[in-house]
C-alpha positions in Angstrom: 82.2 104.6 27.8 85.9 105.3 26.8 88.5 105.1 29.3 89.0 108.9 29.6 85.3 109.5 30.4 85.5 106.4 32.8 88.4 108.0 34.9 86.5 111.2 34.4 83.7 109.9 36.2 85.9 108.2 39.2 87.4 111.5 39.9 83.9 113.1 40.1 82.2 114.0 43.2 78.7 112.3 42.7 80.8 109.1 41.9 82.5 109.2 45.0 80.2 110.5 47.7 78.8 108.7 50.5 75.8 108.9 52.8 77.8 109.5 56.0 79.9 112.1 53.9 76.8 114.0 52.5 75.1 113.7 56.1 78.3 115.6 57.7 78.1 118.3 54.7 74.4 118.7 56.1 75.8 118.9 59.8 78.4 121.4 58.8 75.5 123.3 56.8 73.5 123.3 59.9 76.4 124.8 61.8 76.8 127.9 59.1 73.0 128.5 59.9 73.3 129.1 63.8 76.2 130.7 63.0 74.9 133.0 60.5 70.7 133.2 61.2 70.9 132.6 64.7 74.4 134.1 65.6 75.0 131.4 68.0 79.1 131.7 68.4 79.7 132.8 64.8 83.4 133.5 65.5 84.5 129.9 66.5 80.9 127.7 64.6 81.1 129.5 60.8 84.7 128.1 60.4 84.0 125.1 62.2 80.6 124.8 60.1 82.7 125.8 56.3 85.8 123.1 57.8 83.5 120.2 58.1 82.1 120.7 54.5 85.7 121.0 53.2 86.9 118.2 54.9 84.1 115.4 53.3 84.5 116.3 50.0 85.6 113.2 48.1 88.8 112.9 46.4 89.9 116.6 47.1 91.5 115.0 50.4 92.0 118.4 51.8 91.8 117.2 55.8 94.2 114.0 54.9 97.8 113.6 54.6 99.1 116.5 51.7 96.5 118.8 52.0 95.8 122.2 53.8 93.9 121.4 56.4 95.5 118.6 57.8 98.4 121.0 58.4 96.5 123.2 60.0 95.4 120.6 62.6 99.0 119.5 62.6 100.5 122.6 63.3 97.9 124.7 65.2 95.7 121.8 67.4 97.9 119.2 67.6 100.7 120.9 69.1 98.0 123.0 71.4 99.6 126.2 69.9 96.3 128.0 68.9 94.4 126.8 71.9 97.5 128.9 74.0 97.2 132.0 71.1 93.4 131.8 72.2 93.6 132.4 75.8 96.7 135.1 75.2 94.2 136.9 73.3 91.0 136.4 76.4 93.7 137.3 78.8 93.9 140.7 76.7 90.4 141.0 76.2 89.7 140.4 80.3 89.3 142.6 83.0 90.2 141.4 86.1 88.7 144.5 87.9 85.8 142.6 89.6 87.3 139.5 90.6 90.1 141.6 92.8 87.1 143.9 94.2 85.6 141.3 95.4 87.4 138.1 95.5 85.2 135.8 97.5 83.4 135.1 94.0 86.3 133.1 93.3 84.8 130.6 94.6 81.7 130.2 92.4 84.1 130.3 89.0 85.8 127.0 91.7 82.4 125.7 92.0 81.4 125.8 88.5 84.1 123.4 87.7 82.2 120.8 89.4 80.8 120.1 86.5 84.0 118.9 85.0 84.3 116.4 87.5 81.0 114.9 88.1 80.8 114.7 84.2 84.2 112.3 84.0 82.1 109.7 86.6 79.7 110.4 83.9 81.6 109.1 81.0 83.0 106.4 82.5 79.8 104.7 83.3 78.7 105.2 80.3 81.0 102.2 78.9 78.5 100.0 79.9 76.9 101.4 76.6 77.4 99.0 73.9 79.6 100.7 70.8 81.1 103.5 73.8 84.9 102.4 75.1 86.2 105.5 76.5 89.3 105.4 78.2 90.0 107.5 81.4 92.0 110.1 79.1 88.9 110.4 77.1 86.6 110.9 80.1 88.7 113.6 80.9 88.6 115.4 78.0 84.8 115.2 77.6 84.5 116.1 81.0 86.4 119.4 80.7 83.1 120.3 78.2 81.3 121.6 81.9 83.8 124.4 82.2 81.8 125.9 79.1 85.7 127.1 77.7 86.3 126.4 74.1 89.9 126.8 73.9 90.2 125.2 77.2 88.3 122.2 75.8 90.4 121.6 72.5 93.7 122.1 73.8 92.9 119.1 76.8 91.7 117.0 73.7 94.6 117.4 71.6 96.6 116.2 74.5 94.7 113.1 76.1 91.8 112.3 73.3 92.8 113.8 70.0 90.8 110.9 68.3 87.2 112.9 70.0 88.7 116.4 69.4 85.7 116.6 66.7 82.7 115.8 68.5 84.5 117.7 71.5 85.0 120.8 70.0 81.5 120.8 68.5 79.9 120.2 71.8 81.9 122.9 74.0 81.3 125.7 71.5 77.4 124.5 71.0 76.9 124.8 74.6 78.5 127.8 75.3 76.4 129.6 72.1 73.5 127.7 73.7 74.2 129.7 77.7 70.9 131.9 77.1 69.1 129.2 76.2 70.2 126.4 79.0 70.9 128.4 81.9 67.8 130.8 82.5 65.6 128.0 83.4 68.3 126.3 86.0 68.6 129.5 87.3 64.9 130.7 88.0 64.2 126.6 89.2 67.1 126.5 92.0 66.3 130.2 93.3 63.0 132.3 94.5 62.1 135.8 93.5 63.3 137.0 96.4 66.8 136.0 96.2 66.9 136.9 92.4 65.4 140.7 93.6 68.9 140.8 95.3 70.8 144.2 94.8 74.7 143.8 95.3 76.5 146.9 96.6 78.6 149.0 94.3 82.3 147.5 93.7 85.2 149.6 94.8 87.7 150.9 92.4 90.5 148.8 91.5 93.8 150.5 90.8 96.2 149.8 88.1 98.9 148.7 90.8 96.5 145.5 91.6 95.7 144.9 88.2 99.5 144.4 87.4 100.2 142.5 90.6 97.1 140.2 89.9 98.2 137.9 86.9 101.6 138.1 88.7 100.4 136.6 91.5 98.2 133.9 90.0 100.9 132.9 87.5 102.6 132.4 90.9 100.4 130.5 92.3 100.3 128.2 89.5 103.8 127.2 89.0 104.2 126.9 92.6 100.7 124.3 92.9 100.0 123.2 89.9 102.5 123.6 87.0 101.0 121.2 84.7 98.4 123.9 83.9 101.0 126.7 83.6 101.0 126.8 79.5 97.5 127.9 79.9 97.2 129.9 82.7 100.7 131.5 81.4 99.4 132.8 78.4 96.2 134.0 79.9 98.0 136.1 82.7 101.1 137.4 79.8 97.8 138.6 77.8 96.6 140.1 81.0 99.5 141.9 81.9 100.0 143.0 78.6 96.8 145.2 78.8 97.0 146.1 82.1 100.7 147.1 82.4 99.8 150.5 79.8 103.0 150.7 78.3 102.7 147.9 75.4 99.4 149.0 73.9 100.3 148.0 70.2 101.3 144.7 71.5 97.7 144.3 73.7 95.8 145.6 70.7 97.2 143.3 68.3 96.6 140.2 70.5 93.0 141.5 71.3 92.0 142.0 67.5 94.7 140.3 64.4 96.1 138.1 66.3 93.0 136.5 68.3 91.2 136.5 64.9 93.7 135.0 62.6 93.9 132.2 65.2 90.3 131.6 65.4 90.0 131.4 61.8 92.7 128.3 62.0 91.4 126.8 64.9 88.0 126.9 63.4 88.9 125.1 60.1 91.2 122.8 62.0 88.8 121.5 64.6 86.1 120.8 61.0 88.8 119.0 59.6 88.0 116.2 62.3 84.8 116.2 61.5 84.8 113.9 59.2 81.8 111.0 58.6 84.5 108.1 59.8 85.1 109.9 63.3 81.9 111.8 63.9 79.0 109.2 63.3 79.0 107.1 65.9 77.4 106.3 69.2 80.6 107.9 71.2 79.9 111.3 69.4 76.1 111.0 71.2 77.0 110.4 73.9 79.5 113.2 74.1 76.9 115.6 73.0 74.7 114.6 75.6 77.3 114.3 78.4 78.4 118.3 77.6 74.7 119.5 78.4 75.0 117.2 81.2 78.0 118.6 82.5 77.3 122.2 81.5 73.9 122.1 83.6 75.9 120.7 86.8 78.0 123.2 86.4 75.4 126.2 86.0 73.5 124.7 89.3 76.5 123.5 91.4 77.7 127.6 91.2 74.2 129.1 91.7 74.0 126.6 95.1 77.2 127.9 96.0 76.1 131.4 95.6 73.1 130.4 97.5 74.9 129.3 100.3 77.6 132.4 100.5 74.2 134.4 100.2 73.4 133.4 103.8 76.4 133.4 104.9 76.9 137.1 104.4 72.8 137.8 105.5 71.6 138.2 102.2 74.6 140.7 100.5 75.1 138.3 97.5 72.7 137.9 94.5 72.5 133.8 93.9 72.2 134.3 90.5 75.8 135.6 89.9 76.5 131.8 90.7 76.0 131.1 87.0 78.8 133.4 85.7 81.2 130.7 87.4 81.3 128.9 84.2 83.6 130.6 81.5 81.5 131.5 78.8 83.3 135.3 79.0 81.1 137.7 78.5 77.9 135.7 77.7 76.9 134.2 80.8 77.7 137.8 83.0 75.1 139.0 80.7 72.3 136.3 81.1 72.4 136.7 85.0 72.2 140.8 84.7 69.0 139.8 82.4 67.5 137.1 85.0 68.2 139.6 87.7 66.5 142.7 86.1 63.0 140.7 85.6 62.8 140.3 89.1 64.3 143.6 89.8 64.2 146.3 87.3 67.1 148.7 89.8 69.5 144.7 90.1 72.6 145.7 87.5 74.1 142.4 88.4 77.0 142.6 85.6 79.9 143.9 87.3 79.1 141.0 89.9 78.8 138.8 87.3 82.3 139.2 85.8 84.0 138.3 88.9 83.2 134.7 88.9 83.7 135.0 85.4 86.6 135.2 84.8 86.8 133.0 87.6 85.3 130.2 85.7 88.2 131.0 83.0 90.9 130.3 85.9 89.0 127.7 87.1 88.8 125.6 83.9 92.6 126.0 83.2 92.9 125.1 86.6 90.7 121.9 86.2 92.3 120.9 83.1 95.7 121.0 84.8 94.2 118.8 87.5 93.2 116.2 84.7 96.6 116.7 82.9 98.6 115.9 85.6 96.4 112.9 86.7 95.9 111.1 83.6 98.1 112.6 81.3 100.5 110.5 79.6 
């Protein structure tokens, strides 16, 4: 073989490829087909899927040093920028309407989050693992996986573990596509038909005047408590008010739609360009998957007990279902607890309920991630 055809060959793909490499091209595959067949979070898990085939392509070198993606990750991830650009864009997209009607369910989307925490004991104790050292920053970051918030998830990974962001990523977004699937059964196991028959009185109406005070207030409340979580509850509340203020409508419609998508787009092929065979096969990436379904679970039941429990309190007024919606998977798990509730009840329209501890669970995650931020954080 002449030297040309020799370097020809060196530079080809089948010369270069490894088995870890060509096993991450069939994870990223496997990604494009829940994203595409089953629809399981196509926005976030069909860039995610096409960025992890990209990125363990031999030779092209398009995740390292010099190529596109790796300035994506740079730019976008590693600074936390499109994490922030994310939850402007939810802020825009959410309605606070429900929470403010009815406030006391902000203490399921509290409860929720106790997922986060039980979940970091979790991680710890699972150094005892050979092949797992996890330091107490990258506990946190796997642990923030139980507040079931994607952009929540990366942007505490990109600060404290940016080495797991991968596996991380993956995990949060799988789970949250995987909330009609995990939750029903923890629901129906932790309540009775009775309780699940539950109708919930109509909410009152919300006027604009509240819905303008509201992110005001929390942003407030944030800065004055806890102002290590202020760049994301800040950008959540500016979306917020942006919508709800009526006066910058081309602003709020650009951040719901362009600007929301673009970002995804980005974030998607930045967070696949850590997936690469080096940094994803391993036992540390097992364990994180299993720790995220872990700490999503504890944080389905730990706000369906709490619901339980403010059920008696008010003599049966509150549905224990709506507990659920505490984690932040906006709108998906509001809509799995209206289903549970109409097979026992075919009159329960549990939805608007729902959405209060909702977006609770969206507060509550930033609020968690602040917690671990100023803890641990360097």
């Amino acid at each position: 073989m002449s030297e040309g055809l020799l370097q020809l060959w060196l530079n080809t793909g089948i010369a270069n490829f490894n088995v870890g490499q060509m096993a991450m091209i069939v994870v990223g595959l496997v990604l494009l087909y829940l994203a595409i067949s089953k629809e399981f979070e196509p926005l976030l898990l069909l860039p995610i899927g096409f960025g992890t085939i990209l990125s363990n392509i031999p030779v092209a070198g398009i995740a390292e040093v010099g190529g596109l993606l790796h300035y994506v990750y740079e730019v976008g991830i590693d600074t936390g920028v499109f994490p922030l650009l994310i939850f402007m864009g939810v802020g825009a997209m959410t309605d606070f309407g429900a929470l403010i009607a009815n406030p006391k369910t902000l203490f399921l989307g509290a409860a929720a989050q106790f997922g986060i925490f039980a979940t970091l004991l979790g991680a710890l104790a699972l150094n005892s693992v050979p092949g797992i050292n996890w330091t107490i920053q990258d506990a946190s970051a796997i642990a923030i996986i139980g507040g079931a918030d994607g952009p929540t998830a990366i942007f505490l990974a990109g600060k404290l573990a940016p080495d797991l962001l991968g596996a991380i990523a993956v995990a949060a977004y799988s789970y949250m596509a995987l909330v009609p699937i995990i939750q029903p059964p923890i629901m129906r196991l932790l309540t009775n038909e009775k309780e699940r028959a539950i109708e919930m009185t109509q909410l009152r109406p919300v006027s604009q005047r509240e819905k303008i005070a509201f992110p005001i207030l929390v942003l407030a409340l944030c800065v004055l408590l806890l102002p290590a979580a202020a760049p994301l509850i800040g950008m959540f509340c500016f979306g917020n008010l942006m919508k709800e203020s009526g006066v910058v409508n081309r602003l709020s419609e650009t951040t719901q739609n362009a600007l929301i998508n673009i970002t995804t787009i980005f974030l998607g092929l930045g967070v696949g360009s850590k997936l690469s065979a080096d940094k994803f096969l391993n036992w540390e990436t097992i364990g994180i998957l299993l720790l995220g379904a872990v700490a999503f679970s504890i944080g389905t039941a730990s706000g369906v007990l709490m619901a339980k429990l403010m059920s008696r309190m008010t003599g049966g007024k509150i549905n224990p279902l709506i507990g659920a919606a505490g984690v932040s998977a906006v709108p998906m798990a509001a809509r799995v607890v209206n289903k549970v509730g109409l097979e026992s009840n075919p009159h329960n329209f549990l939805l608007m309920h729902a959405m209060g501890p909702n977006v609770a669970g969206v507060i509550g995650s930033a609020v968690a991630a602040g917690v671990l931020l100023a803890l641990v954080g360097n």
